[in-house]
N, C-alpha and C positions, 0 to 999 in steps of 0.2 A: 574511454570507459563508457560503456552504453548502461543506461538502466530505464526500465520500462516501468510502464504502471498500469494496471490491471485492476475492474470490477468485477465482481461477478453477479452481480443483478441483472436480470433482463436477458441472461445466457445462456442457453443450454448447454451443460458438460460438454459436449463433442466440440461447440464455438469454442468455447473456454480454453480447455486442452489444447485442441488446435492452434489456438493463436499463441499459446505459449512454446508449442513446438516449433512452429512458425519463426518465432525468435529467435529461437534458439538457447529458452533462459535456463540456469544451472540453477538458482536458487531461488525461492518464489518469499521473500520477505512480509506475514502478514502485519498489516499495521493496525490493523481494528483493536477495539478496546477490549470486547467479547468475540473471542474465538471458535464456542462450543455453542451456538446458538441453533435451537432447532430451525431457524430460519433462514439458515445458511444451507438447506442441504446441501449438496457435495462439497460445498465449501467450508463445514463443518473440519476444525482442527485434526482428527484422527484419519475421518475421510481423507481429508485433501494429502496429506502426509503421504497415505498409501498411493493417491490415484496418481501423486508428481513423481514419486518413486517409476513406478509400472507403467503409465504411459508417456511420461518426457524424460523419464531420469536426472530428477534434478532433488534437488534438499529442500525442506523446509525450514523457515527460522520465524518465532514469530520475539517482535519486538517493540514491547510496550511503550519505551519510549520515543518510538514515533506517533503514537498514539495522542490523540486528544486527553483532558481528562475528563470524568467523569461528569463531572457540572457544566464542563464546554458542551458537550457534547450534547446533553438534557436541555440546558438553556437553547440551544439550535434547533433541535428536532422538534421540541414543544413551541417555538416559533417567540419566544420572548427574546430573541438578538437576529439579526438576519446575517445575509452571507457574509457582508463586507468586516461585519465587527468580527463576528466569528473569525475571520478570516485574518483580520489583527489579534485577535486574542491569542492564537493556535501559530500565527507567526512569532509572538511573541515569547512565546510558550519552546518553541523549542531552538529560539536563539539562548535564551537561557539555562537550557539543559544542554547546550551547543554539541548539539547532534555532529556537526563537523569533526568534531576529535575524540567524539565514544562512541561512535556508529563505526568500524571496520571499514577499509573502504574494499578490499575483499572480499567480503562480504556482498555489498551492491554494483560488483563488478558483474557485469553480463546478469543481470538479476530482474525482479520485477516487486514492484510493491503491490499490495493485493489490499482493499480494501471491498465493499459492499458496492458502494455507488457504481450506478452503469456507466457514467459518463465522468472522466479525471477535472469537468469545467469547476464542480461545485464540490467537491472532494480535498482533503487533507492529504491522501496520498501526493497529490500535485503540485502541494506548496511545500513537504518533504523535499522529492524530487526536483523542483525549482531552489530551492533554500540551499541542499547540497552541489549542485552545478552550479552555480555564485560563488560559492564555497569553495571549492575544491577548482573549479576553471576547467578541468580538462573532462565536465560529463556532457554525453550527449542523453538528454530526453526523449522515450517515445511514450507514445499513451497506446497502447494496445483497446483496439474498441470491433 
């Protein structure tokens, strides 16, 4: 089972697309908490939906529960816990919502997790994607960059 992991900060559409096509992924999984953010241009939920249709042909799913919550994610950005706790909190966080057996694994077969962050070092999508290949044994990881 391959799954990828994907930002789109720092990218212009054409890299973006490109590298999804590149992969070859069928369903682009977003795990952000806010999907509709003017700050996401193309990556904005309705945009994105159309562009993976029409230029990779692939599906959109987006799913909250890979998602941080709320207050993780405020206490990180405003800098009141750094990466590592965050890093335990949000592991902790979805061993107990245990993503392993309510996440589809169809679903993240040949797929990519989408978050914001350019880089998967300091990103939640990562520890998803690491959390489910422990899990399940048989994923391979790419970080599309």
């Amino acid at each position: 089972m391959k799954l990828h992991t994907i930002g789109f900060t720092k990218k212009s559409a054409e890299k973006f697309f490109g590298l999804l096509k590149e992969a070859g992924v069928t369903t682009l999984v977003d795990v952000r908490l806010n999907n509709v953010s003017q700050l996401s241009g193309f990556a904005k939920r309705d945009d994105l939906k159309y562009f993976l249709g029409e230029i990779c042909g692939a599906q959109y799913a987006h799913r909250i529960d890979l998602a941080p919550t709320h207050d993780m994610l405020d206490d990180y950005k405003k800098r009141r816990v750094d990466w590592a706790t965050y890093e335990e909190q949000f592991v902790e966080l979805i061993k107990n919502r245990r993503i392993e057996d309510t996440v589809p694994r169809e679903l993240l077969d040949n797929a990519v997790l989408l978050c914001s962050e350019p880089t998967a070092h300091h990103c939640h999508r990562r520890l998803v994607a690491e959390h489910l290949a422990q899990q399940w044994g048989d994923v391979t990881v790419s970080h599309l960059t």
